[in-house]
MARNU-844712 format. One line per 10 residues: their letters; for each residue x, y, z of N, C-alpha, C. Coordinates in Angstrom, 2 decimals, always signed. Layout:
N
A = X:Y:Z:X:Y:Z:X:Y:Z ~ ...
! end
This chain:
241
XXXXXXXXXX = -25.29:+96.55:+25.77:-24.17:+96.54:+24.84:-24.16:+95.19:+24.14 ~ -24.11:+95.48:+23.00:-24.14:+94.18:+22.38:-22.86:+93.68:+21.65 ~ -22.41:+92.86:+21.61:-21.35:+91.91:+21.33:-21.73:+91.32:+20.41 ~ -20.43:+91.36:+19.28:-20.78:+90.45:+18.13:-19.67:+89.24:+18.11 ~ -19.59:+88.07:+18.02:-18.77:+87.07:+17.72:-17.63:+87.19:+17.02 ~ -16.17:+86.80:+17.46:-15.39:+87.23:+16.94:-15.28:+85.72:+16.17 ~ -14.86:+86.15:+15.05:-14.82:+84.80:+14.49:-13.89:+84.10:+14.22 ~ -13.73:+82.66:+14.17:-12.56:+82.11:+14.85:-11.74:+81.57:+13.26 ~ -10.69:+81.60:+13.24:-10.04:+81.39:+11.64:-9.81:+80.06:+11.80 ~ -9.98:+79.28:+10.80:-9.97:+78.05:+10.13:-9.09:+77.43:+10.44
XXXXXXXXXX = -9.17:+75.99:+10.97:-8.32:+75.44:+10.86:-7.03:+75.14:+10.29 ~ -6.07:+75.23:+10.21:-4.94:+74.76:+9.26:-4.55:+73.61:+9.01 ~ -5.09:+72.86:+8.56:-5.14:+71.45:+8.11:-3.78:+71.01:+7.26 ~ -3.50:+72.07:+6.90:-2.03:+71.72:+5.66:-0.98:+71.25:+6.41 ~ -1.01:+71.30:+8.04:+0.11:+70.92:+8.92:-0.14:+69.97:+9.38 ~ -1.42:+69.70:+9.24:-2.00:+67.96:+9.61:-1.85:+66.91:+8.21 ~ -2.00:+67.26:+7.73:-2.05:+66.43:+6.12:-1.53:+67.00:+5.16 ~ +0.03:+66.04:+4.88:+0.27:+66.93:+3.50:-0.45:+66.07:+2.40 ~ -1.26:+65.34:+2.15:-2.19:+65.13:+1.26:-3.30:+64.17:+1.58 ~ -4.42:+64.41:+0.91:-5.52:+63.47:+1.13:-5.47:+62.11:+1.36
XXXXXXXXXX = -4.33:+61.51:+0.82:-4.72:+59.98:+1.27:-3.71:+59.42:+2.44 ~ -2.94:+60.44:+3.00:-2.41:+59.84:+4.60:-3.64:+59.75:+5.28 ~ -3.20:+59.04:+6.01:-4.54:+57.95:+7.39:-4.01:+59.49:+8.49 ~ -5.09:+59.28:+9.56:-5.08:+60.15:+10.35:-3.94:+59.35:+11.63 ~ -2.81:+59.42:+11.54:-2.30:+58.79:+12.76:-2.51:+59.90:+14.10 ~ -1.65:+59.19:+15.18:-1.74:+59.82:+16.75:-1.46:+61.15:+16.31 ~ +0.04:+61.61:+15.71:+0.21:+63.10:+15.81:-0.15:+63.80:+15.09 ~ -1.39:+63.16:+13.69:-2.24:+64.00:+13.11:-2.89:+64.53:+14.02 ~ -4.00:+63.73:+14.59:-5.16:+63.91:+15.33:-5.15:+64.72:+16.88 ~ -3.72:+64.55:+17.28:-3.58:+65.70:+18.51:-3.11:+67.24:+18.16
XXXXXXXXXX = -2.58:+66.77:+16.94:-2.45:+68.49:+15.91:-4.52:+69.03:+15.42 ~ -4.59:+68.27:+15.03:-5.88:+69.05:+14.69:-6.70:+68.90:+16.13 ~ -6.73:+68.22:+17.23:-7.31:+68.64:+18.32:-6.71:+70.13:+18.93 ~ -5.36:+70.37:+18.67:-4.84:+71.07:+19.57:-5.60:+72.28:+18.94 ~ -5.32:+72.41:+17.47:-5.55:+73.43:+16.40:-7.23:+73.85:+16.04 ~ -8.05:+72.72:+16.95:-9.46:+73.26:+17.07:-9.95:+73.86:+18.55 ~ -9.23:+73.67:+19.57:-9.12:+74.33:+20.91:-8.48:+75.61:+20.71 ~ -7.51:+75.61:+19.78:-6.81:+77.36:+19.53:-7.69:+78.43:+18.87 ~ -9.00:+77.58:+18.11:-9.66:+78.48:+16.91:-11.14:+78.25:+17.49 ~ -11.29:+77.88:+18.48:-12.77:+77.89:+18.90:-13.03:+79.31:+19.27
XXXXXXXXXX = -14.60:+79.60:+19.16:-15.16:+80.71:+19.44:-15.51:+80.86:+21.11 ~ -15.34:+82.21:+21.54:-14.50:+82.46:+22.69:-15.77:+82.56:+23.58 ~ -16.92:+82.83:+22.27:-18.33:+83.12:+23.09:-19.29:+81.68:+22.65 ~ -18.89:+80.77:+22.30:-19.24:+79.45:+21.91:-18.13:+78.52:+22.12 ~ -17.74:+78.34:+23.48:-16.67:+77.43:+23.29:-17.54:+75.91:+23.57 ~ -16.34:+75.16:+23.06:-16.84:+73.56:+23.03:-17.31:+73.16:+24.06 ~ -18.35:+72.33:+23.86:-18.74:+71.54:+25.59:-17.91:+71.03:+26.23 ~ -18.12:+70.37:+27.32:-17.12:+69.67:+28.21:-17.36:+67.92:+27.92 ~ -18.68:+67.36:+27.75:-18.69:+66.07:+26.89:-18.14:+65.84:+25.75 ~ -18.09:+67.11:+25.00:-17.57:+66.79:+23.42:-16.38:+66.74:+23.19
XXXXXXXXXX = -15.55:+67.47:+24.09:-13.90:+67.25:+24.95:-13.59:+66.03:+25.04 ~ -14.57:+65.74:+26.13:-14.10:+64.00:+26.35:-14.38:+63.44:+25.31 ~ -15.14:+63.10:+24.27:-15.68:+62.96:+23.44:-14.52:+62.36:+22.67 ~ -13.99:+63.56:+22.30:-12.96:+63.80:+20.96:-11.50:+63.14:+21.69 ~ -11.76:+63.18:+23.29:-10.11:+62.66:+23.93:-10.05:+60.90:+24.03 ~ -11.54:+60.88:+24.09:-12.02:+59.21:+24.05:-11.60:+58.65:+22.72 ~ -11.83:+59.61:+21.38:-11.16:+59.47:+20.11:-10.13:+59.35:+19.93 ~ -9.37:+60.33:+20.58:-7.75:+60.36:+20.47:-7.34:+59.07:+21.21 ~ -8.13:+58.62:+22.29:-7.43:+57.41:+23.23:-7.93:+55.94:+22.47 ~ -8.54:+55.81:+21.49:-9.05:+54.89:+20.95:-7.95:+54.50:+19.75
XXXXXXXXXX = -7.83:+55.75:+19.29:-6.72:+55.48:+17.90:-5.25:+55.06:+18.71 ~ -5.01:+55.90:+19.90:-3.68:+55.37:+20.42:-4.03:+54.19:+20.66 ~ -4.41:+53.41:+21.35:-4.93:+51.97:+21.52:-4.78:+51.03:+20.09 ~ -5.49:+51.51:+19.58:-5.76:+50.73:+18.10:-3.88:+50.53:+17.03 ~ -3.48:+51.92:+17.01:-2.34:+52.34:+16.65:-1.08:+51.10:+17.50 ~ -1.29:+50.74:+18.84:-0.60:+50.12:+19.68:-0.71:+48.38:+19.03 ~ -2.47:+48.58:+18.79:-2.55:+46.76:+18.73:-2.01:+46.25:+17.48 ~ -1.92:+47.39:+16.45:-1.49:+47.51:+15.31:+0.13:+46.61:+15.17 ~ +0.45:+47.47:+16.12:+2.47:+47.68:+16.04:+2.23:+46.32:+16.85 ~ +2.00:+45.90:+17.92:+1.83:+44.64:+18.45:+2.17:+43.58:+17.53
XXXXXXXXXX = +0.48:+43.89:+16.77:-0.20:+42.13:+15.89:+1.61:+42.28:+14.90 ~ +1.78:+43.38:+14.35:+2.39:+43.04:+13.08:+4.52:+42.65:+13.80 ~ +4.26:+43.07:+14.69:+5.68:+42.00:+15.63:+5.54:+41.13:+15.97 ~ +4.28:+40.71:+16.23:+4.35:+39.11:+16.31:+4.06:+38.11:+14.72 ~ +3.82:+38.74:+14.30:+3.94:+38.54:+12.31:+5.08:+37.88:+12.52 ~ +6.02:+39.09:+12.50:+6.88:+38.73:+12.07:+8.02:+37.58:+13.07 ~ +7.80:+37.84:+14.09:+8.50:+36.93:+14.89:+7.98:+35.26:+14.68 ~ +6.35:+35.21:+14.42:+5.88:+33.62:+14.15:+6.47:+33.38:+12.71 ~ +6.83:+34.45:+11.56:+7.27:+34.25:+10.31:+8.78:+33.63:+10.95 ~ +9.96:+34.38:+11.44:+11.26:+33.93:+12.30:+10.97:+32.40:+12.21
XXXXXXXXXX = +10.02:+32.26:+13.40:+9.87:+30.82:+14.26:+9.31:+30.50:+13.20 ~ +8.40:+29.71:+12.17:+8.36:+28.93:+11.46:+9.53:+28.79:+10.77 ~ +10.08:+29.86:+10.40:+11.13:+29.38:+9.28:+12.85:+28.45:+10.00 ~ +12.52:+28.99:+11.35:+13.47:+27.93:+11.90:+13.22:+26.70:+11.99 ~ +11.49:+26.39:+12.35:+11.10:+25.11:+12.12:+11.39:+24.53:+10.84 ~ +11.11:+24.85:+9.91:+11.60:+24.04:+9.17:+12.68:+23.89:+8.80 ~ +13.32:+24.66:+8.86:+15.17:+24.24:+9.07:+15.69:+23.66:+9.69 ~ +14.99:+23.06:+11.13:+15.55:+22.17:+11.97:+14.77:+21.04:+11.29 ~ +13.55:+20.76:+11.10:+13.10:+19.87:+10.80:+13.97:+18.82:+9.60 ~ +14.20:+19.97:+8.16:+15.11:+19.66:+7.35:+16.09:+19.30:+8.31
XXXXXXXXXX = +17.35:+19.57:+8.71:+18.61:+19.09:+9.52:+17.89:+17.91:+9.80 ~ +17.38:+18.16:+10.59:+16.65:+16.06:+11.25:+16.43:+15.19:+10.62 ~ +15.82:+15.66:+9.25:+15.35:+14.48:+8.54:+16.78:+14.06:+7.59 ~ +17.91:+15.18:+7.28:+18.57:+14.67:+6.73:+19.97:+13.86:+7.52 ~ +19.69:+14.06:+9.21:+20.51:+13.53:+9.84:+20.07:+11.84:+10.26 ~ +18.08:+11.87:+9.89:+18.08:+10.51:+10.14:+17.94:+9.65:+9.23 ~ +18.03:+10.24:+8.11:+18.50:+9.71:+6.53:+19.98:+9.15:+6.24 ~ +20.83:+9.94:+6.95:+22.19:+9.66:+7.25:+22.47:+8.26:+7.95 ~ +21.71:+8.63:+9.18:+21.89:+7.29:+10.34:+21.60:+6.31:+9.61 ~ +19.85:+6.35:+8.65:+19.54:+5.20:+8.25:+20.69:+4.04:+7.54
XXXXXXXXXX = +21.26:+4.90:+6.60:+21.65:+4.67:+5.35:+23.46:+3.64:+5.75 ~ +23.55:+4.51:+7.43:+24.75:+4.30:+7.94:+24.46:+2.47:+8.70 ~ +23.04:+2.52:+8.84:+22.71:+1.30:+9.73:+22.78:+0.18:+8.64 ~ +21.75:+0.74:+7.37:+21.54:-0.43:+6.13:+23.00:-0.57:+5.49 ~ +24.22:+0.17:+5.51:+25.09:+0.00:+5.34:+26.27:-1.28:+6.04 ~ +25.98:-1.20:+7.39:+26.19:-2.02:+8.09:+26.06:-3.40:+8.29 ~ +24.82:-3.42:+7.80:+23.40:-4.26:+8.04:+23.96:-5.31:+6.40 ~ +24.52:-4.61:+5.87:+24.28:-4.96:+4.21:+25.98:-5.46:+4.45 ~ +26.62:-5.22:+4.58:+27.98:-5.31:+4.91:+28.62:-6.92:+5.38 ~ +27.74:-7.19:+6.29:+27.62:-8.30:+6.97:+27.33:-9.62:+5.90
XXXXXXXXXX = +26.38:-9.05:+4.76:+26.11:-10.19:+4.22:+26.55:-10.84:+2.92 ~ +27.53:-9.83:+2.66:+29.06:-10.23:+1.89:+29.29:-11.27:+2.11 ~ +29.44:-12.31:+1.04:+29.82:-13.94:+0.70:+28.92:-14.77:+1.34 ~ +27.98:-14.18:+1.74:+26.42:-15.46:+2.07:+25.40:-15.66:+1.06 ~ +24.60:-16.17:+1.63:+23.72:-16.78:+0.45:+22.55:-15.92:+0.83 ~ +21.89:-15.34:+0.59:+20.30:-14.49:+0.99:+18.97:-15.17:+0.17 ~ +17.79:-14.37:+0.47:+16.41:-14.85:-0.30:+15.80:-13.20:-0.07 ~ +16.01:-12.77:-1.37:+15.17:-11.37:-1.30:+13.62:-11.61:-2.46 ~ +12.90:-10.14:-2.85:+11.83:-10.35:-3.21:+12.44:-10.25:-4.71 ~ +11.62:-10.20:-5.78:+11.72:-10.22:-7.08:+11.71:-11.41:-7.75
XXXXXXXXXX = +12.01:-10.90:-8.81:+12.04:-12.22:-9.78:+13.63:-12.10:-10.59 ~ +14.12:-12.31:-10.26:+15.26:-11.96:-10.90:+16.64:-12.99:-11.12 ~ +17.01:-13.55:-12.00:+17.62:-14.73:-11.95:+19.54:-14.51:-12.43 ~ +20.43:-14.18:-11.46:+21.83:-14.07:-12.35:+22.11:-15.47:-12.27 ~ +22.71:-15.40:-13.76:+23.73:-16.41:-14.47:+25.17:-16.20:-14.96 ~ +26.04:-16.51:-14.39:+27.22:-15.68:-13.96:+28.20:-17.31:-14.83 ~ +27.62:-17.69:-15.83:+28.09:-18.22:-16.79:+29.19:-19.48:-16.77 ~ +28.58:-19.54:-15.37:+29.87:-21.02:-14.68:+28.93:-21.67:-13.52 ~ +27.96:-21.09:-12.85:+27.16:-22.35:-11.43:+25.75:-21.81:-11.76 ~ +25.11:-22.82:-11.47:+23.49:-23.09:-11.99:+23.21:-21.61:-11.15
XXXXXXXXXX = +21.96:-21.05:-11.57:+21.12:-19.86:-11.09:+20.08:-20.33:-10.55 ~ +19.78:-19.46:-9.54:+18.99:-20.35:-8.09:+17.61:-19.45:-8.79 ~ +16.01:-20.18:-9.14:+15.47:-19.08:-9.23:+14.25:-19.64:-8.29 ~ +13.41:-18.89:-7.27:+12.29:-19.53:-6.12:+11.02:-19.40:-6.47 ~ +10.00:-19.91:-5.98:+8.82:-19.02:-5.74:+7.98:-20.05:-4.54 ~ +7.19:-19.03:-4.24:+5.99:-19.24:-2.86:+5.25:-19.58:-3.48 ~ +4.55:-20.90:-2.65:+3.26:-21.52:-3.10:+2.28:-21.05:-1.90 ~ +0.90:-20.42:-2.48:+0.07:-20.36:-1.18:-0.54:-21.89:-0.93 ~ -0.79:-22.78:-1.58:-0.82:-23.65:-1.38:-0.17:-25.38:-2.28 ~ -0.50:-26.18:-2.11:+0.53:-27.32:-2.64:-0.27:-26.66:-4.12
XXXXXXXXXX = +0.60:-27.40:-5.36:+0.70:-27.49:-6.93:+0.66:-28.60:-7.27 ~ +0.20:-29.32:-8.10:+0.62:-30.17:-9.02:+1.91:-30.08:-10.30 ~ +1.39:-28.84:-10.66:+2.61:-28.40:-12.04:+2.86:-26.96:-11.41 ~ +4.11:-26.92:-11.57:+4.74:-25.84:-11.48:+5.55:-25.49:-12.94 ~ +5.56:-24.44:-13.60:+6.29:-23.76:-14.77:+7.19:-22.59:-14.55 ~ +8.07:-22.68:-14.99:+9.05:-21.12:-14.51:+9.60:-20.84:-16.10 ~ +9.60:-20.33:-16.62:+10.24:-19.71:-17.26:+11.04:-18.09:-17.45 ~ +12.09:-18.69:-17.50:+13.15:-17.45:-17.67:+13.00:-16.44:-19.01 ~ +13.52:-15.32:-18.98:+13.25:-14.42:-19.77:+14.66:-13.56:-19.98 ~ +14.87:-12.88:-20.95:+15.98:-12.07:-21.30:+15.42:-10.76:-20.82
XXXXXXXXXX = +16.68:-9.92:-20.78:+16.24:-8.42:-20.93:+15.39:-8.08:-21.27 ~ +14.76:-8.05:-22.92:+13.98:-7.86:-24.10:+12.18:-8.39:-23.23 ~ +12.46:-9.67:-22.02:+11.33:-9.71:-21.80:+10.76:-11.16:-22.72 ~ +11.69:-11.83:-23.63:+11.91:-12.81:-24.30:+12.05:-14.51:-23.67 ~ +11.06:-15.24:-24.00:+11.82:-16.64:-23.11:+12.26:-17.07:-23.81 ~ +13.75:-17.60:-22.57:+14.78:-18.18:-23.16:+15.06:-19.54:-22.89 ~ +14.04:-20.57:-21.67:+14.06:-21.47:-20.89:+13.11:-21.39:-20.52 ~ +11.90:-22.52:-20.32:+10.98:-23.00:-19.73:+11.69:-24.36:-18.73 ~ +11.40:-24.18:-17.55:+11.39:-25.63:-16.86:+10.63:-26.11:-16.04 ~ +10.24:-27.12:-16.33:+8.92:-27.85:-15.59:+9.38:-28.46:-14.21
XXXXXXXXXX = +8.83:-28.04:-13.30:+9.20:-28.21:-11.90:+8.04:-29.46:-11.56 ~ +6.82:-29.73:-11.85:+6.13:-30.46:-11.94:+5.44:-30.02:-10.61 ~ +5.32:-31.42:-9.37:+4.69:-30.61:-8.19:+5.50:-30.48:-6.87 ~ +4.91:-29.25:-6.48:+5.44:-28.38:-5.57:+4.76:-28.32:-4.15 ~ +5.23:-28.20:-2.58:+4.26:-28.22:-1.75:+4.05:-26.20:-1.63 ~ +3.28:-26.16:-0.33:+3.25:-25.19:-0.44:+3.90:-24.40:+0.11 ~ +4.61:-23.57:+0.33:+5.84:-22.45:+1.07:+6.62:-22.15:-0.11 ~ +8.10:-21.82:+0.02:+8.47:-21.48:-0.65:+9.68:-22.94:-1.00 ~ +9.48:-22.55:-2.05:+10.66:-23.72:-3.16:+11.68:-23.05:-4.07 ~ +12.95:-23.90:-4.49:+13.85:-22.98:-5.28:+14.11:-24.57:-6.38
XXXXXXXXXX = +14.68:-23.72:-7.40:+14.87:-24.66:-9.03:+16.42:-24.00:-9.24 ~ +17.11:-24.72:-10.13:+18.50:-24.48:-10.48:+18.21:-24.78:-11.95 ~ +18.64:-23.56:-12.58:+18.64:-23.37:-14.05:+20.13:-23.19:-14.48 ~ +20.55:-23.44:-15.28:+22.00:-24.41:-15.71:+22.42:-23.19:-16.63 ~ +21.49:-22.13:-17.04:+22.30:-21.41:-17.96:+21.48:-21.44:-19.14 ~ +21.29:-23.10:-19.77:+21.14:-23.15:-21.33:+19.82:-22.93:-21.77 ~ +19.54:-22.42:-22.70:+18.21:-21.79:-23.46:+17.26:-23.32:-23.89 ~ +16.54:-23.37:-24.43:+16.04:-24.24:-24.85:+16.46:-25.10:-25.80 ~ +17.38:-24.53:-26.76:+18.24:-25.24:-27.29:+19.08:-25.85:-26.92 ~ +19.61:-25.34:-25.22:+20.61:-26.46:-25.33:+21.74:-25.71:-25.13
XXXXXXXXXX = +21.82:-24.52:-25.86:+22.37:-23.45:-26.26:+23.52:-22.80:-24.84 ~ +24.59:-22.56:-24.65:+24.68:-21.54:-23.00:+24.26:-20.06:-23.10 ~ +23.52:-19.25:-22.52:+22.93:-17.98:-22.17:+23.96:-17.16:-22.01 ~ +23.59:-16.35:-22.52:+24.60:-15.46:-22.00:+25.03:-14.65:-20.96 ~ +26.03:-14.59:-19.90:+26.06:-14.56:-18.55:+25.14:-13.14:-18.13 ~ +24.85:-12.90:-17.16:+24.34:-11.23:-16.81:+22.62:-11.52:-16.17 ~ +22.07:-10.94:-15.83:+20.47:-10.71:-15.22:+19.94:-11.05:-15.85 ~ +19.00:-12.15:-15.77:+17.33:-12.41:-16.39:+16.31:-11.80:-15.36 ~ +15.13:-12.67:-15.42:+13.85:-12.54:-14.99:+13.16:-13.48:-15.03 ~ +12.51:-14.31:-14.56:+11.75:-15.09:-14.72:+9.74:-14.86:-13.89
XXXXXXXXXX = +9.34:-15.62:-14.68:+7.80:-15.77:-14.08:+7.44:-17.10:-14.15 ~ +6.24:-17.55:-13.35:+5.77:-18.63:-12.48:+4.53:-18.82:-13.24 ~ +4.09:-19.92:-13.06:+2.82:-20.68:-13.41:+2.65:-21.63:-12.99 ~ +1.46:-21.88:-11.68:+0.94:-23.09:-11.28:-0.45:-23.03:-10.53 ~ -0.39:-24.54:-10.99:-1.92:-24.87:-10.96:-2.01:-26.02:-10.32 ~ -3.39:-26.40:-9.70:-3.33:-27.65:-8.69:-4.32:-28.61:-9.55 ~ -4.57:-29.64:-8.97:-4.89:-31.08:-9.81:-5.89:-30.82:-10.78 ~ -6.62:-29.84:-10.12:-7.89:-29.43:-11.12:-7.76:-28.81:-12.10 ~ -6.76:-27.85:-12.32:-6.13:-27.09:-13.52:-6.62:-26.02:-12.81 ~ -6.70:-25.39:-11.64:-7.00:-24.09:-11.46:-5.92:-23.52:-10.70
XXXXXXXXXX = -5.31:-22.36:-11.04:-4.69:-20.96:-10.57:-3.84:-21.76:-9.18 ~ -3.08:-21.71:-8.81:-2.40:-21.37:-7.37:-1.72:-19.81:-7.34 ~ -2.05:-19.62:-6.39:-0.65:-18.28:-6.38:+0.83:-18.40:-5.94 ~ +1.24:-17.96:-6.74:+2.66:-18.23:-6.81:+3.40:-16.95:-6.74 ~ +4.50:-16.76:-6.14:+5.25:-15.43:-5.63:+6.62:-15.74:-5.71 ~ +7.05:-15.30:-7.08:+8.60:-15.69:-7.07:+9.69:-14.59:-6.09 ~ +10.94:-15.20:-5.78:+12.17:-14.49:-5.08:+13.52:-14.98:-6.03 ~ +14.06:-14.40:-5.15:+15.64:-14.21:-5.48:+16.19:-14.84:-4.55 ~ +17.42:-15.68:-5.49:+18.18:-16.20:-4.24:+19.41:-16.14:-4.88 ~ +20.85:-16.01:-4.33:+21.99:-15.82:-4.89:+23.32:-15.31:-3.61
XXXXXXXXXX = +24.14:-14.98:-3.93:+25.30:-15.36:-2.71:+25.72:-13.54:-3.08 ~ +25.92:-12.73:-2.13:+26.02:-11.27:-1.99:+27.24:-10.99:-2.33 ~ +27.87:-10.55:-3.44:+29.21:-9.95:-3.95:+29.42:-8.70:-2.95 ~ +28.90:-7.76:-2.80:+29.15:-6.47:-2.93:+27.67:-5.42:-1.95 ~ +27.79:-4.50:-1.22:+26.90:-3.70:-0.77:+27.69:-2.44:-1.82 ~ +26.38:-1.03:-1.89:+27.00:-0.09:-1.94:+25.51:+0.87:-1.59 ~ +26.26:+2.50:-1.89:+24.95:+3.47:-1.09:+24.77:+4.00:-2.20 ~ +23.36:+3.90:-2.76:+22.45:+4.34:-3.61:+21.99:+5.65:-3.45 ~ +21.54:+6.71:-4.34:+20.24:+7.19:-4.51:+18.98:+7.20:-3.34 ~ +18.74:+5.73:-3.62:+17.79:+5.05:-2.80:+17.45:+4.94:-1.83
XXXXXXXXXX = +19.24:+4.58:-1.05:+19.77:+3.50:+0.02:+20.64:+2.39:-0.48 ~ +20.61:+1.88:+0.45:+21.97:+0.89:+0.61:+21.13:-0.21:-0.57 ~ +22.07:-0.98:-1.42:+21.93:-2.23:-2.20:+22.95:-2.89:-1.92 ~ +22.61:-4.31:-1.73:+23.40:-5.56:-1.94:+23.51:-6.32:-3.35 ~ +24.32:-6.71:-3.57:+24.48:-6.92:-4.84:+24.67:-8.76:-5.10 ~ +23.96:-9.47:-5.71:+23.71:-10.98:-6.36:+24.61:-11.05:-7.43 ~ +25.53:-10.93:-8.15:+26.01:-10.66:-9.22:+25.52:-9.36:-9.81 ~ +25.42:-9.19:-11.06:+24.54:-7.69:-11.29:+23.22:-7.19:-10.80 ~ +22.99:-7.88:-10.22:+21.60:-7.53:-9.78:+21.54:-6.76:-8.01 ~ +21.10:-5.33:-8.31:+21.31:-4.85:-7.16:+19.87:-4.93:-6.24
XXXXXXXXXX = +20.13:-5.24:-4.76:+18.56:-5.88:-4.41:+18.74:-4.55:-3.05 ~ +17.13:-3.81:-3.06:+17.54:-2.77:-1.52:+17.19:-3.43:-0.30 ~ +18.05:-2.65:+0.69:+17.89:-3.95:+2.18:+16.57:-4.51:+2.26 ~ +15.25:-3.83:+1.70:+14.07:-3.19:+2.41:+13.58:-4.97:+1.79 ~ +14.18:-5.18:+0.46:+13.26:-6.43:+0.04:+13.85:-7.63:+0.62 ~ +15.05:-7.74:+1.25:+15.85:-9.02:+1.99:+14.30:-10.16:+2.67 ~ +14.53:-11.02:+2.01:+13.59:-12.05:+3.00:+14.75:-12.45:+4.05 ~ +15.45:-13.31:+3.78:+15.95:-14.29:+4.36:+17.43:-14.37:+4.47 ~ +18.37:-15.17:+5.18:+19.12:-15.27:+4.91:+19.37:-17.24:+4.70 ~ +20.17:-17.47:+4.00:+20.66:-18.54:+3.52:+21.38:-19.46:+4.38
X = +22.96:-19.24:+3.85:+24.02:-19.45:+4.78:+25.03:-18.47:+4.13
! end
């Protein structure tokens, strides 16, 4: 008696995929396993390796599917944790910006009605007591030159200091221009020129010297104030008396 193959009807795939470009996830792939064990041929059924085969498949995508959902929670949790880092970081830096500003405040406070030596070149003439203006010798001078300058960057006073040792030295400028003339009160500038017996170069490094009106909190940081001239803690050489 001979037997003919009954033949097994087609998969139904339309319940696995409603269209071509979904990915095969877990409950695709155990629908079309289930749905090729229901339609196999009864006189050709599947091997028993190709079973495992296809269950080794199914256990691979669950796996994979798992490391998936894993990697992308910890995404997002290291996205969390950085972004707190830098929010604490910000808070810190603006709490030790605070402290700073609270210390140079302090710091600057103190030196209300003394005399200081900061960096620059900067000369107030406050139109009633001579203006203190300095500079550093790296080594002794013969001639020393200072001349003062206006706003504009203009000289308004040359004075010959003649010779100088080497450290730092200070000159008292009276106010009057070269004429003779009185200046008009408010901030100059001055620059240096000296040279030793031979006529060659010394280096010279002018400062500021003047008696502290006023601190206040900048932009910046803290400034002390020479008459108009605001100086930040950071350039303070010295103090005076």
């Amino acid at each position: 008696m001979t037997t003919s193959p009954i033949p097994s009807a087609p998969p139904d795939t339309g319940a696995v995929f409603s269209s071509a470009e979904k990915s095969l996830d877990r409950d695709a792939f155990l629908q079309l396993l289930v749905t090729q064990l229901s339609n196999q041929d009864p006189l050709n059924p599947q091997e028993g390796h190709e079973f495992a085969a296809q269950l080794a498949q199914f256990t691979s995508v669950e796996q994979l599917t798992s490391i998936g959902q894993t990697l992308g929670a910890q995404r997002e949790m290291l996205a969390e944790l950085a972004a707190g880092l830098d929010d604490a970081a910000l808070r810190q830096g603006e709490l030790a910006d605070s402290l700073t500003k609270r210390g140079d405040l302090t710091s600057a406070a103190s030196l209300i009605g003394k005399t200081v030596e900061a960096q620059g070149n900067r000369a107030v003439w406050d139109g009633q007591a001579p203006a203190t203006v300095g500079v550093t010798l790296e080594r002794p001078a013969a001639d020393v030159r200072v001349v003062v300058r206006d706003a504009a960057g203009q000289p308004v006073r040359a004075l010959q200091l003649g010779h100088l040792g080497a450290g730092r030295n200070t000159a008292a400028w009276d106010g009057l221009d070269d004429a003779g003339r009185p200046a008009a009160p408010g901030a100059y500038s001055f620059t240096v020129e000296a040279t030793d017996p031979a006529g060659d170069p010394v280096e010279a490094t002018p400062f500021t010297q003047g008696r502290v009106d006023r601190v206040t909190i900048e932009a910046d940081g803290v400034r002390f104030w020479i008459g108009s001239h605001g100086v930040p803690m950071n350039d303070l050489l010295s103090l005076v008396g």
